[in-house]
C-alpha positions as CSV (number, residue, x, y, z in Angstrom):
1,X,94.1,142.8,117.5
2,X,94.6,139.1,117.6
3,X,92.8,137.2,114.4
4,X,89.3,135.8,114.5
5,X,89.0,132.0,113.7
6,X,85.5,130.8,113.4
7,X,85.4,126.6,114.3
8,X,82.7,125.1,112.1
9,X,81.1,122.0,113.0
10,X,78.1,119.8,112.6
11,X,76.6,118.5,115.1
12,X,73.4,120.5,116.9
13,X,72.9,116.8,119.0
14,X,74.9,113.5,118.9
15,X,72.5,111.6,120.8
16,X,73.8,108.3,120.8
17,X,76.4,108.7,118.1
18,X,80.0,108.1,118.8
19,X,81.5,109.6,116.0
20,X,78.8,112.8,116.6
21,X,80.1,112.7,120.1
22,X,83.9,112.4,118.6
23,X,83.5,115.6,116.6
24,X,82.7,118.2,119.5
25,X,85.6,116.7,121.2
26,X,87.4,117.3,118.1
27,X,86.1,120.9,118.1
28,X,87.1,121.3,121.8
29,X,91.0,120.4,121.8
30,X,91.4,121.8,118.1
31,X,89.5,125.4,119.9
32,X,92.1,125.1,123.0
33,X,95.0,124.5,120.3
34,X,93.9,128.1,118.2
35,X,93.6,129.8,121.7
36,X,97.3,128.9,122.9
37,X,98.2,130.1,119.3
38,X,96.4,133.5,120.1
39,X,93.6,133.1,117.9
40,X,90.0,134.5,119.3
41,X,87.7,131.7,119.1
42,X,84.0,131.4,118.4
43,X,82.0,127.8,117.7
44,X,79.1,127.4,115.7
45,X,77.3,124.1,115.3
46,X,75.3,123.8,111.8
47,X,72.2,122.0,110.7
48,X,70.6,121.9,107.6
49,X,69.7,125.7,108.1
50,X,73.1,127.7,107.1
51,X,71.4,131.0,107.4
52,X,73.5,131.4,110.7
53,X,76.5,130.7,109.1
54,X,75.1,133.4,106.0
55,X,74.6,135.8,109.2
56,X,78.6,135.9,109.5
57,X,79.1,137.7,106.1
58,X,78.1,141.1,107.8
59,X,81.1,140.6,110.1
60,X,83.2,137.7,108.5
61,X,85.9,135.9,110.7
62,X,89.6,136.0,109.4
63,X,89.2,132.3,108.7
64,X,86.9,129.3,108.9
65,X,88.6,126.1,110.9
66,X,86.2,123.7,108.9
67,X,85.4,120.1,111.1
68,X,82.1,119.8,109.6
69,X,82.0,116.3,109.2
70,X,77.9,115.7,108.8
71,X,74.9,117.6,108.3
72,X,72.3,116.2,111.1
73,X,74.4,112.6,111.0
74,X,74.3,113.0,107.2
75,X,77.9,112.5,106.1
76,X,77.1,113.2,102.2
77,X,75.9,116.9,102.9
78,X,78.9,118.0,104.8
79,X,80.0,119.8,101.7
80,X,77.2,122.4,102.1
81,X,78.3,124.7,104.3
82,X,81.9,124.7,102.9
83,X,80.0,126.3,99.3
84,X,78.4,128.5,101.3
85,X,81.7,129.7,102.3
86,X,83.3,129.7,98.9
87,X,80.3,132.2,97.8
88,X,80.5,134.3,100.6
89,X,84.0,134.6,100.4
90,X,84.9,132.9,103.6
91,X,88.5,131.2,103.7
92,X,88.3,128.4,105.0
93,X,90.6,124.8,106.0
94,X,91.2,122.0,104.7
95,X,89.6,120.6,101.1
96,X,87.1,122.8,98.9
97,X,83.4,121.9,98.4
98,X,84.5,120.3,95.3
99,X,86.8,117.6,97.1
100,X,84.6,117.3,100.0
101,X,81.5,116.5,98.1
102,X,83.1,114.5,95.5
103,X,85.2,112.2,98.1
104,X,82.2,111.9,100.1
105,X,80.4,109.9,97.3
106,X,82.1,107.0,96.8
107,X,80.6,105.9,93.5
108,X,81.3,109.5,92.1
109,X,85.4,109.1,93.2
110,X,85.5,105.5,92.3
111,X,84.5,106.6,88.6
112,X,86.9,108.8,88.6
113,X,89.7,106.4,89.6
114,X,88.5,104.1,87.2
115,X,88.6,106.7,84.5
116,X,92.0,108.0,85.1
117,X,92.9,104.2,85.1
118,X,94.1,104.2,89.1
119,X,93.6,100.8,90.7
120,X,90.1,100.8,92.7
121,X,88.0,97.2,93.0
122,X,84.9,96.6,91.4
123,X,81.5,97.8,92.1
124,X,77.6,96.9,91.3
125,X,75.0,98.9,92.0
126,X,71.6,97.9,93.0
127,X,69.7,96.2,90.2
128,X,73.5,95.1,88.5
129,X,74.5,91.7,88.6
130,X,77.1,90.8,91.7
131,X,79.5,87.7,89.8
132,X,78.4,84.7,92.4
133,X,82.1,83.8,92.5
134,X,83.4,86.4,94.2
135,X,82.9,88.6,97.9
136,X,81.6,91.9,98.2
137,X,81.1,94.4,101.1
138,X,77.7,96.3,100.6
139,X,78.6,99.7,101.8
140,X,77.0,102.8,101.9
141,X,77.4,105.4,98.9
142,X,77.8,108.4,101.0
143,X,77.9,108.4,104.6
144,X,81.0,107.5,107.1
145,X,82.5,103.7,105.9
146,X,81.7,101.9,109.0
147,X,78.0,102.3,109.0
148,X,76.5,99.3,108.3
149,X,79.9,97.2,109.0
150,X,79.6,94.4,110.8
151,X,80.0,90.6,110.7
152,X,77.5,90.4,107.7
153,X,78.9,93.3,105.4
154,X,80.7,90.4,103.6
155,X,78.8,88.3,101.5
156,X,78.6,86.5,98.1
157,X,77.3,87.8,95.2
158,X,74.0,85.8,95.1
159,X,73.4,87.5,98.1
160,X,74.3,91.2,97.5
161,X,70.6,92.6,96.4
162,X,69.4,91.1,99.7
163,X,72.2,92.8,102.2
164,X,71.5,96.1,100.3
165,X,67.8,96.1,100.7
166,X,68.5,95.4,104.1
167,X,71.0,98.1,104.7
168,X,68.3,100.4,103.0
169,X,65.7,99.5,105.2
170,X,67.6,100.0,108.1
171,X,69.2,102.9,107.7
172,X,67.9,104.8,104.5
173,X,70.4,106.1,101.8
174,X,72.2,104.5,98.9
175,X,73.8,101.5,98.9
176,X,76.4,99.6,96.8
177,X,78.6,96.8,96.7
178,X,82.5,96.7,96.0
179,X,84.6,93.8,95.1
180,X,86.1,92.7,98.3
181,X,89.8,92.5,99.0
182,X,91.4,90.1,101.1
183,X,94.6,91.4,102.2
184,X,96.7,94.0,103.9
185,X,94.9,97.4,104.7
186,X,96.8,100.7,104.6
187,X,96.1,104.1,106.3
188,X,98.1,107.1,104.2
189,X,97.5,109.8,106.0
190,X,98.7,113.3,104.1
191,X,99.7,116.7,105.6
192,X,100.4,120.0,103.2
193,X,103.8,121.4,103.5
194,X,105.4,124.3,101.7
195,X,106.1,122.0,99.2
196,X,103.2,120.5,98.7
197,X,101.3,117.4,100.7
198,X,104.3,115.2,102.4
199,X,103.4,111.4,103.6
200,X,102.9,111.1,107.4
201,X,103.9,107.4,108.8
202,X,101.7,104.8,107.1
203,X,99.8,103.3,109.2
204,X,98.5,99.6,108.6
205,X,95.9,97.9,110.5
206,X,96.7,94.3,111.9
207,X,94.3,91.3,111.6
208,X,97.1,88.8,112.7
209,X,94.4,88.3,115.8
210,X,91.5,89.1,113.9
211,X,88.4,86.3,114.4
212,X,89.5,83.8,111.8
213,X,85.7,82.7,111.2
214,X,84.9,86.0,109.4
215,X,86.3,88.4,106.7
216,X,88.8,91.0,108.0
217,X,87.8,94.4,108.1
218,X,87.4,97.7,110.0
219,X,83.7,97.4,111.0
220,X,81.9,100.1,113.0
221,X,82.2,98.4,116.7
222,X,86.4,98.6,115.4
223,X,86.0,102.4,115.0
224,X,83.6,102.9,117.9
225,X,82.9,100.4,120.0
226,X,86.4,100.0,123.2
227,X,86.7,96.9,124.3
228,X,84.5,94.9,121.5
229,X,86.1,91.9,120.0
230,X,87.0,93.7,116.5
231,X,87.8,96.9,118.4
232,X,90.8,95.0,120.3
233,X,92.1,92.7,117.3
234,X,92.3,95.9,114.8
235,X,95.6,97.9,116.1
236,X,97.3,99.9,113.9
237,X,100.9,99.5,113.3
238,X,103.4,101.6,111.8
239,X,106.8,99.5,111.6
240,X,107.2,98.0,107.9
241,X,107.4,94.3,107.0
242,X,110.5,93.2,106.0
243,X,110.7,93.6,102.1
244,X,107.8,96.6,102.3
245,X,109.8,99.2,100.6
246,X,108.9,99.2,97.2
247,X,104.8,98.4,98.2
248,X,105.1,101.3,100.4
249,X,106.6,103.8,98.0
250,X,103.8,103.1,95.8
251,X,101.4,103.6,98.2
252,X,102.6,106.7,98.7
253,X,102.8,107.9,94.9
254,X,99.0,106.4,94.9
255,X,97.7,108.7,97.7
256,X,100.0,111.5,96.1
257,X,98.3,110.8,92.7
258,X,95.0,110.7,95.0
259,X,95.5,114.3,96.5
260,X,96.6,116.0,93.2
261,X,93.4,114.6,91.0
262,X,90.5,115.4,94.0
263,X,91.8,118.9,94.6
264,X,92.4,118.5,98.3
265,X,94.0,120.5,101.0
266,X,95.2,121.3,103.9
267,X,95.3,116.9,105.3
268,X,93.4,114.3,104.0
269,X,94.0,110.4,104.3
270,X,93.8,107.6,101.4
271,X,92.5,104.0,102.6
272,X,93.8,101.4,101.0
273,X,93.9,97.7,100.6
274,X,96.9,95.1,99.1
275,X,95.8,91.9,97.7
276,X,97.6,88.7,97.8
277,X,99.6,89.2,94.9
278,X,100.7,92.5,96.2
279,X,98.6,94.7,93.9
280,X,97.1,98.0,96.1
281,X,93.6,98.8,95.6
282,X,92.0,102.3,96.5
283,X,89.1,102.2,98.4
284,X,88.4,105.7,99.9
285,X,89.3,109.4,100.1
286,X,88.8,110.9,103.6
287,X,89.3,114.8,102.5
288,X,89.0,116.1,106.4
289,X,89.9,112.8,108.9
290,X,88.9,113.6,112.4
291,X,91.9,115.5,114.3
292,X,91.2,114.4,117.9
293,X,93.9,113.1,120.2
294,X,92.8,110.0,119.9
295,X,92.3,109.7,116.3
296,X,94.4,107.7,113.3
297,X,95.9,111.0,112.2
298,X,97.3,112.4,115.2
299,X,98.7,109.2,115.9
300,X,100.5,108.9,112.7
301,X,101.7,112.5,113.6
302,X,103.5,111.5,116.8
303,X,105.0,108.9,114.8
304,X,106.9,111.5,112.7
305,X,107.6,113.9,116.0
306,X,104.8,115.7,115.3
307,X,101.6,116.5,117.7
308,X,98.0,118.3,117.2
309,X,99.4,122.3,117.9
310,X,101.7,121.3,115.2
311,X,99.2,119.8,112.4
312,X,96.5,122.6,113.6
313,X,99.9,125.4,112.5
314,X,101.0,123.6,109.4
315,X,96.7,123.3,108.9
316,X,96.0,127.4,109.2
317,X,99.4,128.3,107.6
318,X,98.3,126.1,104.0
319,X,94.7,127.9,104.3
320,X,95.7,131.4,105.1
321,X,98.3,131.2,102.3
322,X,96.0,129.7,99.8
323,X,93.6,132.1,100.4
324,X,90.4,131.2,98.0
325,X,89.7,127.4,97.6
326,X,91.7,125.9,95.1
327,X,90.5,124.7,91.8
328,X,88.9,121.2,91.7
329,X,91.8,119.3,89.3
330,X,89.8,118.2,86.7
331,X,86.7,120.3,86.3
332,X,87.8,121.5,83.2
């Protein structure tokens, strides 16, 4: 009898969310992609009640495609159902609890750079003093990087404890500020192999048309918003700069270094950013980036020759021979 996948996801209504929205298309050509590879499909959506994911223990799938991204639009809980899994014994794709939860917080994984000396900017938290000579982006601690972005996200650091109270009225949760970076901003998008994660194509984002009259960046209308000003100045390139070799091997051995210390599996992609001296800064872990046609991944697997059936095989094929989640790297 043909195997049993179970596709886990979050979303019970996206409203007026596009990357909600973006997830149950995920789920829909990642379910069409399993059925071709004569899997027997089944789709559960999950809110902050897992008891009917618990329910599944009395009659377990052979394996869990996990594309929980949020928890009822909370991006910080969407490691919950994954320990759920780990408990009941539930294999499962992609990155553990562990590296889900720990990615997701990004003043938990910046301390963690920091103290395994890896190269990720500065941060204050509220009530810390912002240095008044330099630019921060006020982000939030754990939900998806472009909420909040926009023009303003940028400021100085006199006026950093006013852009976070205002991000907290607005839109609740924890907010920080990180140093920011002008530069370059890389995409390293990582797919596991027999032989461990290999590099897909990097992909870097192009502000050569970007509004010169504010700081360049990725802001939510460039993620989500077709057709917006910011949306059509942000394209993603993947041919190299003349000279790029040695920057991009390092980027490389960074998101490498990245994969081995959060535990992750399966995929994942490491953002990053290269100031004008050349120096790259980590910024964020994305343990599960989304895997819809149309997404940042996928396109940096047709880049290599590659397409979705093929990341969804290489996907399955790292979780069914992992079998139990591996161990977070250093939780000893």
């Amino acid at each position: 009898m043909a195997p049993r996948v179970l596709l886990l996801h979050g979303v019970l209504d996206p409203a007026d969310r596009p990357d909600e929205a973006d997830t149950l298309v995920q789920v829909r050509e990642v379910e069409a992609i399993l059925r071709t590879l004569g899997w027997r499909t089944e789709v559960l959506g999950l809110g902050l009640d897992l008891r009917p994911l618990a329910a599944r223990a009395a009659d377990p799938p052979d394996l869990v495609f996990y594309l929980v991204e949020a928890l009822e639009g909370r991006a910080g809980l969407q490691h919950l159902p994954a320990a759920l899994l780990d408990v009941l014994g539930i294999p499962y794709t992609g990155a553990p609890a562990t590296a889900l939860q720990l990615t997701t917080d990004k003043l938990a994984a910046k301390r963690l750079l920091r103290r395994l000396e890896l190269p990720t900017p500065d941060w204050v938290e509220p009530g810390e003093p912002a240095d008044p000579e330099r630019l921060w982006i006020v982000k939030a601690v754990d939900e998806d990087a472009s909420l909040g972005l926009d023009a303003g996200a940028v400021v100085a650091g006199t006026e950093v404890p006013r852009r976070i109270a205002a991000m907290r009225a607005r839109f609740g949760g924890r907010w920080f500020a990180e140093a920011f970076v002008e530069g370059r901003e890389f995409n390293i998008p990582l797919l596991e192999g027999a032989n461990g994660p290999e590099i897909l194509p990097i992909g870097e984002i192009d502000f050569a048309d970007y509004p010169k009259d504010r700081p360049a960046i990725v802001d939510y209308d460039a993620k989500w918003s077709p057709g917006s000003l910011t949306w059509e100045t942000t394209p993603r390139r993947f041919d190299a700069r003349p000279g790029d070799g040695p920057l991009r091997a390092e980027l490389a051995r960074l998101a490498r270094t990245v994969w081995d210390l959060f535990g992750l599996a399966g995929y994942a992609r490491v953002d990053l950013r290269v100031d004008a001296c050349g120096r790259p800064w980590i910024l964020e872990v994305n343990a599960n980036p989304c895997l819809s046609a149309d997404a940042g991944f996928v396109a940096a697997l047709e880049e290599a020759g590659l397409d979705q059936r093929a990341a969804v095989e290489r996907i399955l094929g790292a979780a069914r021979g992992r079998g139990a989640a591996p161990p977070f790297a250093v939780a000893a």
